[in-house]
C-alpha positions as CSV (number, residue, x, y, z in Angstrom):
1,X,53.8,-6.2,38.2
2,X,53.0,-3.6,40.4
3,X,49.6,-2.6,42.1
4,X,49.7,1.1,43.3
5,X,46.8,1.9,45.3
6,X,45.7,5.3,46.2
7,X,42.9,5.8,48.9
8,X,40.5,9.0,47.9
9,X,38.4,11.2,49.8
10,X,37.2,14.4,48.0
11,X,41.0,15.1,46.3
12,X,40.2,16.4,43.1
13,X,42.9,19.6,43.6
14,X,45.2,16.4,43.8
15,X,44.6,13.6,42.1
16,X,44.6,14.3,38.7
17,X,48.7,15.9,39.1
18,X,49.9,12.7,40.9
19,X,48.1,10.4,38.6
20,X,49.6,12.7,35.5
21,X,53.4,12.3,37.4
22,X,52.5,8.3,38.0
23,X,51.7,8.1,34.8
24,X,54.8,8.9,33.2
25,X,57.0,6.4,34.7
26,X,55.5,3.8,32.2
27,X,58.3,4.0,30.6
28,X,60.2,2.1,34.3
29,X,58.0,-0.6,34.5
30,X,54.7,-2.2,34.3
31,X,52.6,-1.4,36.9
32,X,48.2,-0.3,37.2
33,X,46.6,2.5,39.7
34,X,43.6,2.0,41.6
35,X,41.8,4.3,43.2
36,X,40.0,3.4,46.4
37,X,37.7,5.9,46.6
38,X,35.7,6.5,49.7
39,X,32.4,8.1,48.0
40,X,33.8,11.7,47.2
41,X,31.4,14.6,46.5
42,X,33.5,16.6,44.6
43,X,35.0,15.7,40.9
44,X,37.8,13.1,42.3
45,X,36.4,9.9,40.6
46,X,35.7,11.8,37.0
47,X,39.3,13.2,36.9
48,X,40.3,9.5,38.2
49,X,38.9,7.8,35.8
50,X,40.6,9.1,32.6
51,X,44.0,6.7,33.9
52,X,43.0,4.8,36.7
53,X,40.9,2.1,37.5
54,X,38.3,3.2,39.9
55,X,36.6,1.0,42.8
56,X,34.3,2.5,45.8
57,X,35.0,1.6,48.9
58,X,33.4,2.3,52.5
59,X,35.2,5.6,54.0
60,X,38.1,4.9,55.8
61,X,41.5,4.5,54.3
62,X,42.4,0.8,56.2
63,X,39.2,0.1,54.3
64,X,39.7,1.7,51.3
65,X,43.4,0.2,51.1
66,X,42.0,-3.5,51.6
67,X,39.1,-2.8,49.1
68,X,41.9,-1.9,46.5
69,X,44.4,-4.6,47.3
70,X,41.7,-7.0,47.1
71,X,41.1,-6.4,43.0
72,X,45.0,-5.9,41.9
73,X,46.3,-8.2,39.7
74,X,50.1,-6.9,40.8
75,X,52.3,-9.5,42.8
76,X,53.2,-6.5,44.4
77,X,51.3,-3.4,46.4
78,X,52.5,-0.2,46.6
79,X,50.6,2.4,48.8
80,X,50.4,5.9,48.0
81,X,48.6,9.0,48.8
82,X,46.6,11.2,46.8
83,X,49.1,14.3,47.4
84,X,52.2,12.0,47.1
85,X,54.8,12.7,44.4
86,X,56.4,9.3,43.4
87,X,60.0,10.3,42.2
88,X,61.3,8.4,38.7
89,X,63.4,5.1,40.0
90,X,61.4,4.6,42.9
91,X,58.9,1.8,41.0
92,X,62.6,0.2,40.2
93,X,63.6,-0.1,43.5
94,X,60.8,-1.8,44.9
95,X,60.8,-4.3,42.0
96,X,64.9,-5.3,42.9
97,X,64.1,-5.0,46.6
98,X,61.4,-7.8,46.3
99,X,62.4,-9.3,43.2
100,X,66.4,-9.9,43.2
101,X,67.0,-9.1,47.1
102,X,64.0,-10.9,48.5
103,X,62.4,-8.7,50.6
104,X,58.8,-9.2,51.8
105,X,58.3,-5.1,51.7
106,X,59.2,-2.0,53.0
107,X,59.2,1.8,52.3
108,X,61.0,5.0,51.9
109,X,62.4,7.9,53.4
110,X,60.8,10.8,52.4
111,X,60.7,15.0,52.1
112,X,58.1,17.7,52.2
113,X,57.8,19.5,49.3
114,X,57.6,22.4,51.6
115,X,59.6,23.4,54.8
116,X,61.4,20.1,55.1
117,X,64.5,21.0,57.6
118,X,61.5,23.0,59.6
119,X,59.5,20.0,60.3
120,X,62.2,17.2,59.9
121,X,63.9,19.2,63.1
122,X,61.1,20.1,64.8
123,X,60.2,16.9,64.8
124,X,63.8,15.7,66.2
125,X,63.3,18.5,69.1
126,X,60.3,17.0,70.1
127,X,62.3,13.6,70.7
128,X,64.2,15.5,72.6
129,X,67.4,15.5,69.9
130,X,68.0,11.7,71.2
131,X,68.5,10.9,67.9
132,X,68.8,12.6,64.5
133,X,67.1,9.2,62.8
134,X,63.5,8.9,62.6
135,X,60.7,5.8,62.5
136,X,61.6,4.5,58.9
137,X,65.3,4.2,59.4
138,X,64.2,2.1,62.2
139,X,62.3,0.2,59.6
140,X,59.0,1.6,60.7
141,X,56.9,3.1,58.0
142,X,53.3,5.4,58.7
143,X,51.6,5.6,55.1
144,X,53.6,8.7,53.9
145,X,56.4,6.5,53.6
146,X,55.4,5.0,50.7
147,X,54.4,1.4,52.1
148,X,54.8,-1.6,49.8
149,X,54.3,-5.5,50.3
150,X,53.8,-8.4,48.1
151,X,50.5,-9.4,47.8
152,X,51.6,-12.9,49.1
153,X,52.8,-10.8,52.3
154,X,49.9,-8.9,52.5
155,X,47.2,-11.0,52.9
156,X,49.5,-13.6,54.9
157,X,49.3,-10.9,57.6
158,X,45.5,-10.3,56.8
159,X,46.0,-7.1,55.5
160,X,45.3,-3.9,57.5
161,X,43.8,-4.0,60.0
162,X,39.9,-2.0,59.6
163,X,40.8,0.3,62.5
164,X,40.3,4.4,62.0
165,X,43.9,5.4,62.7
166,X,47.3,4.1,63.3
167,X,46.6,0.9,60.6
168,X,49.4,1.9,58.7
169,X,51.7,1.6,62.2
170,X,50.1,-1.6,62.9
171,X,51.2,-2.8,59.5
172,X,54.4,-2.4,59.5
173,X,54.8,-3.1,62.9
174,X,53.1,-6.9,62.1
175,X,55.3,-6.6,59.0
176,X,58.7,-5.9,60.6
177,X,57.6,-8.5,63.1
178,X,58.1,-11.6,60.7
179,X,59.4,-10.8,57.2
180,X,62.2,-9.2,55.8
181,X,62.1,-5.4,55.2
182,X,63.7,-3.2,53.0
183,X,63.9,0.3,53.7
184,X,64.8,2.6,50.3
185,X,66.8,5.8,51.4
186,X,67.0,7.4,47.4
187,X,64.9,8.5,45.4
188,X,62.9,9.8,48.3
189,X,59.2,9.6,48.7
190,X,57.7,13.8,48.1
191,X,55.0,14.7,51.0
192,X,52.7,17.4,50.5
193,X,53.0,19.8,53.7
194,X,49.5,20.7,53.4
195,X,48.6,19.3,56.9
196,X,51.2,21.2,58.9
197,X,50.6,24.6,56.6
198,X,47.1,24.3,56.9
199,X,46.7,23.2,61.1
200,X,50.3,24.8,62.1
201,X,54.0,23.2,62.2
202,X,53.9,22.9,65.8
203,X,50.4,21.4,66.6
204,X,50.7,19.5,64.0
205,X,54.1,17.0,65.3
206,X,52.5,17.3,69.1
207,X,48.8,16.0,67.5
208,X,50.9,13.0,65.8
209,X,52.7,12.5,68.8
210,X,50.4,12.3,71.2
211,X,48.1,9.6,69.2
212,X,51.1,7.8,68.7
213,X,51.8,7.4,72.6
214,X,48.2,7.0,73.5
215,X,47.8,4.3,70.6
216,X,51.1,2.5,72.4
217,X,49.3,2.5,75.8
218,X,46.7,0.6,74.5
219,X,44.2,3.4,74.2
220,X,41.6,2.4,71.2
221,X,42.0,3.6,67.9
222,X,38.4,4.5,67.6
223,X,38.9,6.5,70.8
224,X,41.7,8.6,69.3
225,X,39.6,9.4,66.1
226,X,37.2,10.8,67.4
């Protein structure tokens, strides 16, 4: 069975839609929701609760996402966002991926729901067009990927690490390290834009890039947060 874990903070404009979409791939597979909520103050846990089992959990997603993982009964974990549109066959392709191919975990390729070619190729221009591939088809998966494990992987590798940023990185990267990973190119994984609409295209990539770097020359996550 499979565990899907969503990590909340104050997302009632977008929980209750990707719960009602999750919902109706029942008919794929078995599978619960958790939500790991990190003390909203808004109506997330109320609108949650209708279809979801609910847990609170200290802010912080690498928290959150532990807290969750810690009470599924799935033998495998599939994390999702709370603005994250799950497309139908997805839930199948992580069960054959672990189940009949023997992968340890993986993720997705994925598209905004809004402006894709505009950030997918700003994105490549700030790489300098090296390379029209990106981190996942490297195997390298950030949380809007769609990350999923088995649990057996999971807490082999301790889980994520309780840092405030870049534990989804660290993840895979530990993952990809010493297990086998599948990465699933269709369906793809939906992203909500918001982010880039909301704090601009362009400042937006250059923010992600720059903790990125930073985090790779050993600057400290809590550092970068703040």
């Amino acid at each position: 069975m499979i565990s899907i874990i969503i990590p909340t903070f104050n997302e009632e404009n977008y929980i209750q839609k990707t719960l009602h979409q999750l919902c109706q791939l029942k008919a794929e597979t078995d599978f619960e929701i958790i939500i790991s909520d990190g003390f909203s103050g808004d109506k997330t846990v109320e609108l949650a609760n209708s279809c979801a089992k609910v847990i609170r959990a200290e802010k912080g997603k690498s928290k959150q996402l532990n807290a969750g993982a810690k009470l599924a009964s799935g033998d495998i974990l599939f994390f999702v966002h709370a603005d994250m549109y799950v497309p139908p066959g997805a839930l199948k392709k992580i069960e054959q991926a672990i189940y009949e191919n023997d992968f340890d975990g993986g993720g997705f390729l994925n598209l905004f729901d809004r402006h894709n070619q505009k950030i997918k190729k700003l994105g490549r221009i700030m790489h300098l067009g090296l390379s029209s591939k990106g981190h996942a088809d490297k195997r390298i998966f950030f949380g809007d990927n769609g990350i999923f494990v088995s649990k057996k992987t999971f807490e082999e590798l301790g889980g994520f690490k309780e840092i405030p940023i870049m534990e989804d990185y660290d993840f895979s990267i530990r993952m990809l390290s010493g297990y086998k990973v599948c990465l699933i190119k269709e369906p793809r994984i939906i992203v909500d834009a918001r982010r880039h609409v909301k704090d601009g295209f362009l400042k937006t990539r250059i923010k992600w890039m720059v903790i990125k770097r930073l985090y790779l020359l050993g600057v400290s996550p809590k550092r970068l947060n703040d």
